[in-house]
N, C-alpha and C positions, 0 to 999 in steps of 0.2 A: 304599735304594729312592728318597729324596731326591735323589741325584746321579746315580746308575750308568744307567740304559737299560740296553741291552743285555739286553732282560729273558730274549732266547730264542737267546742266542746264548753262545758258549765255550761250553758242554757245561753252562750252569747251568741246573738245577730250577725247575721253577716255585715261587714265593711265594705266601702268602694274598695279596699285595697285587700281583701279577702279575695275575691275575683279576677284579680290583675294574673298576667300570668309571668311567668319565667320569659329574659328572653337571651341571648347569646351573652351578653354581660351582667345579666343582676337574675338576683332569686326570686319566686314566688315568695308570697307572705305569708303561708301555714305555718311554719315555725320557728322561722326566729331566731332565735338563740335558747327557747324556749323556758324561757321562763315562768312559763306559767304552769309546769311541771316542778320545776327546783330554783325558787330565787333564792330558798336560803345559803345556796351556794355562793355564788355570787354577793350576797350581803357578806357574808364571810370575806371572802376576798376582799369588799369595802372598807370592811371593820381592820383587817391587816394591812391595808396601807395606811392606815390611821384616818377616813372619810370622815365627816361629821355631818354630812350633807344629804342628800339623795334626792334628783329630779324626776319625776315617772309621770306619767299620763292616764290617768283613767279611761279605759277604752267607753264611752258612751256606747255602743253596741253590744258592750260583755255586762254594763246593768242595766240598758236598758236595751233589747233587742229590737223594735221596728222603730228605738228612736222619741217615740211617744206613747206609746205604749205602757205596759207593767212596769214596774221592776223587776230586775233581777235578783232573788235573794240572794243567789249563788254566789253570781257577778260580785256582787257587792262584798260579800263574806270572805272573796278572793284578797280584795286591796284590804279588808278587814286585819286581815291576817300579816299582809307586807306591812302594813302601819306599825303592825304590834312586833313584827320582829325586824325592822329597823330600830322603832326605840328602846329594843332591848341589848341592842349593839349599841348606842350611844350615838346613832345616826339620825338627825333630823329629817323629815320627809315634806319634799315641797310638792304638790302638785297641779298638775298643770291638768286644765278641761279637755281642751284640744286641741291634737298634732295632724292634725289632715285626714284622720280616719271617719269620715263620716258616715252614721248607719245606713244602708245600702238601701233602705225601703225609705226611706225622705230623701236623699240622692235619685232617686227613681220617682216618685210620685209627684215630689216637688219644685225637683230639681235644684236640692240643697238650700245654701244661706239665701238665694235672691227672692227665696220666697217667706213672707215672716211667719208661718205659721211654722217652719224651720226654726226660725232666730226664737220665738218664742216653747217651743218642745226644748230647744237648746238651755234656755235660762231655765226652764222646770230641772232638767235635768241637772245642774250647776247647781241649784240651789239644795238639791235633795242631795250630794254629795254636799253639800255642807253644813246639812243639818244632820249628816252623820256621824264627819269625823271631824269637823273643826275641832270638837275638843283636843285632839291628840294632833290633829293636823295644821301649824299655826303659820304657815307660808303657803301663798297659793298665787296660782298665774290662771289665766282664761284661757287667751290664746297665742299658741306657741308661732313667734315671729309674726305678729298682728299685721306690718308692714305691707307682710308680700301679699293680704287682699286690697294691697292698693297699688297692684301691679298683675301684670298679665297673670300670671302665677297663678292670680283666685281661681281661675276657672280650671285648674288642677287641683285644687286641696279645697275647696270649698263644698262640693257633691254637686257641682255643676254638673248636667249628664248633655245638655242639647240646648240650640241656639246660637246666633251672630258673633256671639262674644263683643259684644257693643260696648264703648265706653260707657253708658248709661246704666249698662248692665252690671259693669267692673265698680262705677260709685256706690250702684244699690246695694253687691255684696258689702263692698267696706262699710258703708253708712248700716246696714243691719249688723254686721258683726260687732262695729264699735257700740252699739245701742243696747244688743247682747254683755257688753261687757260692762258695760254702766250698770245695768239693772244688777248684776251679778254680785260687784263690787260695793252694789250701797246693801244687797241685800247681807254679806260678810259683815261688814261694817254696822249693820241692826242688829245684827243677832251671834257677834262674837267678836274674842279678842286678836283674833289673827288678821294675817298682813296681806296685802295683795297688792298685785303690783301688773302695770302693762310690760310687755316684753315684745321688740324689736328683733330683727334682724338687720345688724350693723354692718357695712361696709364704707372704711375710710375712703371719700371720695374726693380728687383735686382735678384741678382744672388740665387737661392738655396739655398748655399753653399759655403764656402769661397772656392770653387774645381776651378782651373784655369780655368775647360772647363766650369763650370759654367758663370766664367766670361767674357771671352771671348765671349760666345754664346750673352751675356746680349747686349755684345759691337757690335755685327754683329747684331743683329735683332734690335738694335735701330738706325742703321748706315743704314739696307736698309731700314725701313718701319717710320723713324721719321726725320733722318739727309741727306738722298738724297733727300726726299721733296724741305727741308729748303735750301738744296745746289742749289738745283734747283733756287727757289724762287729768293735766296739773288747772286747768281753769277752767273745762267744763264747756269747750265750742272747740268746734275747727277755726283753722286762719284762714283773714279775710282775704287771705291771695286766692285760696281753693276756693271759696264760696263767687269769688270775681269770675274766675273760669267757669263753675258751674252756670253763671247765670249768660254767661258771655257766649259760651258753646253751648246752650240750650239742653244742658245733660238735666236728666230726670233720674235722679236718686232715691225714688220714693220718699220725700219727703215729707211727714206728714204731720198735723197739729199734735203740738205734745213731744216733739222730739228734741228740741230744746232743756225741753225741762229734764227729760231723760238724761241726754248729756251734760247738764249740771247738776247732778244730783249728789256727787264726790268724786273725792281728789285721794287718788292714788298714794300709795304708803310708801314705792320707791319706784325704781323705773327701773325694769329689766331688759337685756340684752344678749345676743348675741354678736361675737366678733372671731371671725377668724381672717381675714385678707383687707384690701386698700384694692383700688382702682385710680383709672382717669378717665376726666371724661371728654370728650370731644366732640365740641358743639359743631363742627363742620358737617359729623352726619346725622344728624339733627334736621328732620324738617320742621318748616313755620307751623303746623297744624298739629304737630305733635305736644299731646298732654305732658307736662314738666315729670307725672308718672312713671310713665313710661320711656324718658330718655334713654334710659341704659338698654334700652332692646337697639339700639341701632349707636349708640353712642360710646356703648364700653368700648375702653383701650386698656390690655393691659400696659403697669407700667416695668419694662425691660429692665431696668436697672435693678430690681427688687429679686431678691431671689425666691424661687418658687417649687411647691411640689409638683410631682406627673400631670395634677391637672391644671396646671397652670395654678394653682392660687397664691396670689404673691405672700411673703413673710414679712410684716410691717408693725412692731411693736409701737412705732410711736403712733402710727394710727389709732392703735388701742389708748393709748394714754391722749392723746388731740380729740378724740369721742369723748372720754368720761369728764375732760375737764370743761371741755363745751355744751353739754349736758345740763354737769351741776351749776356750772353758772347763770344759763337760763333758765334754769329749773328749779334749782332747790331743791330737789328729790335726793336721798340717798340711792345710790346707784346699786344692782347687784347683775354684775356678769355673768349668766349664767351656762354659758356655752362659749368654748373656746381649745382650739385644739387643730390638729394636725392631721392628714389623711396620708399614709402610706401605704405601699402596695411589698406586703409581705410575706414572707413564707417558712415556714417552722420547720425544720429537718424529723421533728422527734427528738430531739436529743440535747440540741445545745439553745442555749438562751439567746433568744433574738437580740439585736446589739440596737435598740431602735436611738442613737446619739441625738438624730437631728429632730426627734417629739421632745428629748430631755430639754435641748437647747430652744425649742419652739418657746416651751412654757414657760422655761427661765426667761426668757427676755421679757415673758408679756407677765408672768407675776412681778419684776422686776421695772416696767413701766408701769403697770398700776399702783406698785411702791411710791414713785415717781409721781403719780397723779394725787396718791395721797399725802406723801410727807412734803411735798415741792408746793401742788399747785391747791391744798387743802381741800379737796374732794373725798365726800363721804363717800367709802363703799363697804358696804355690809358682807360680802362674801367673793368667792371667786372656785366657781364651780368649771371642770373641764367638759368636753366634752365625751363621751363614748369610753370613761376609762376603761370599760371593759367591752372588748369586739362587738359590735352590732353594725349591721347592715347599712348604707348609706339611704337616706333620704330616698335615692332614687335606685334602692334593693342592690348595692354593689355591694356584697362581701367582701370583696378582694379589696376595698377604699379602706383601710382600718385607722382609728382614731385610737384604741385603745393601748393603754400600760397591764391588762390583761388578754394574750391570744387567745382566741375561740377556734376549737379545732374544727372548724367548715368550709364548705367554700359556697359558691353561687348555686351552684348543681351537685354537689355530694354534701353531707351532713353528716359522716364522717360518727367520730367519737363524739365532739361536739366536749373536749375535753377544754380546762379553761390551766392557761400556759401562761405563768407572769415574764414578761420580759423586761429587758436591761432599767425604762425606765419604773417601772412597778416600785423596784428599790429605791431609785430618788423620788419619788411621789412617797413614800414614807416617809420618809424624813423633810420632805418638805411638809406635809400636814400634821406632823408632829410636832414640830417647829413654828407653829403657824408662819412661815415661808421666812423665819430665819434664816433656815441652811439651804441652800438653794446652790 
């Protein structure tokens, strides 16, 4: 929904985020940047900064419209199409199931993941995307920052439509989505040779404070919302700290015979992530009854000393490089970053080249601590994808947030030319991926 437009056209379904609307700071989701009229553009641009890579999403509502439903042939013949002219640029294509878009009639009837005939239309749907294109498609992700449905957050990106928002509620989505992602995984795993991997949303967390509750706290909220993931992924259970709370606060996560075996069915090919900031966290605003989940709704601090862009997000390379080697040491997994990057608030005269210094410098430090992570602390990592090199929309529909080393001429409320403008760092992003990040 970041890229694509086209929100009512080839025979796709509506989205929960079809319907959203425009408000004083961010855009409606009908177009995008619209690529679903012209990626070859844009692949272009890829191909000339020397990419070898490419993340994208398969809209589940653009092949399959109610969700459970048909197919879309249409749908389908669209990513058809991007498959074959990425690997005709020399670009590999990772795809990822789902980034928050969920088809608008299982959002509506079911009220999204909490209900499993959701989590099960979901794995049909995964699985017929890979008995499409595995062959050409040999990296693949489920669900993009699996994390944040084990934080308030699910009940935004999950097609929650109505109800309490009950911890009980927030376990059953995570416990079906991760159940979704097992099924998904072993089925790639039976029936091809491509890789799939769980993917996080990472934030460097430290304590306040050198105060024990501080530290402690740091250790419980990165043990349910980063290392139960990962437990999951690499050994096929959740940890017994989460499983203690669920039985101790009486949470009902639909649990039901068979889910065990689900969850160990297979072990994950690398561990994907995102990282772009570091925090602190501060157990004093922390109540006793609060879930180790949800610490950070009342406990983020940022941390002052760090430097930061407009929206506060601090700049912390070594956090980047303190993740990936804590990671592969309890893991084992090779690691692949796949989101990472800078949001600035920009503006193109027409004429002259954006001078964006401080994304040049963002990336250099954190491709340059993951150097660090590899040649120092001997962590495998397979790739190092950016975020947004080319303008798309924020998360939460801000155009004006831009991540890219490509400008997109729009804004929130005008669409403009909608012309694509490389700025200052586009040229170091060349030479940095043609270098594989020799010249930096």
């Amino acid at each position: 929904m970041q890229t694509e437009g086209g929100w009512n056209e080839g025979g796709k379904g509506l989205s929960v985020y079809d319907i959203r609307p425009a408000t004083e700071t961010t855009m409606d989701w009908h177009v995008a940047i619209d690529n679903f009229h012209d990626f070859e553009t844009d692949f272009d641009w890829m191909k000339a900064m020397n990419m070898n890579m490419y993340r994208f999403q398969i809209s589940w509502s653009r092949v399959c419209p109610d969700g459970d439903g048909d197919f879309n042939e249409e749908g389908i013949e669209f990513y058809s199409q991007m498959i074959d002219s990425l690997l005709a640029r020399g670009i590999e294509p990772m795809i990822c199931l789902y980034h928050f878009d969920m088809p608008l009639a299982l959002a509506e009837k079911y009220n999204g993941f909490i209900d499993r005939h959701v989590m099960a239309a979901f794995v049909r749907y995964g699985k017929e995307m890979m008995q499409r294109f595995s062959n050409r498609v040999k990296w693949w992700l489920v669900f993009n920052e699996h994390n944040l449905y084990f934080t308030d957050e699910a009940f935004n990106i999950s097609g929650y439509q109505k109800g309490e928002r009950t911890i009980s509620e927030l376990y059953t989505i995570f416990h079906h989505t991760m159940l979704a992602h097992k099924q998904i995984s072993a089925f790639l795993h039976e029936t091809s040779d491509a890789k799939i991997g769980g993917m996080l949303a990472y934030t460097a967390v430290y304590p306040a404070s050198n105060s024990p509750k501080d530290n402690l706290a740091v250790t419980r909220f990165n043990e349910f919302v980063f290392n139960n993931l990962n437990e999951a992924y690499t050994n096929g259970h959740y940890l017994e700290s989460v499983l203690a709370f669920v039985k101790t606060q009486e949470i009902d996560m639909d649990w039901q015979t068979g889910d065990d075996i689900i969850l160990a069915r297979t072990t994950e090919d690398f561990i994907a992530f995102s990282y772009y900031r570091s925090c602190l966290l501060d157990a004093s605003r922390i109540t006793e009854e609060a879930a180790p989940n949800s610490y950070m709704n009342k406990g983020f601090k940022a941390d002052e000393n760090l430097p930061a862009n407009e929206w506060g997000w601090s700049i912390d390379p070594d956090g980047f490089r303190n993740i990936m080697t804590t990671i592969y040491n309890r893991y084992k997994l090779p690691l692949f970053p796949v989101e990472n990057g800078l949001g600035q608030r920009e503006v193109w005269d027409g004429q002259h080249e954006i001078q964006d210094d401080l994304r040049i410098s963002y990336h250099r430090q954190h491709i340059l601590a993951m150097k660090d992570a590899m040649n120092d602390d001997g962590i495998k990592v397979l790739g190092y994808l950016g975020w947004g090199l080319i303008d798309i929309p924020s998360s939460q529909g801000d155009m004006e947030k831009r991540y890219g080393a490509i400008y997109v001429n729009r804004g929130n409320h005008e669409l403009r030319d909608m012309k694509r403008v490389p700025k200052k760092s586009s040229h170091w992003f060349k030479k940095v991926f043609q270098s594989n990040g020799e010249v930096l």
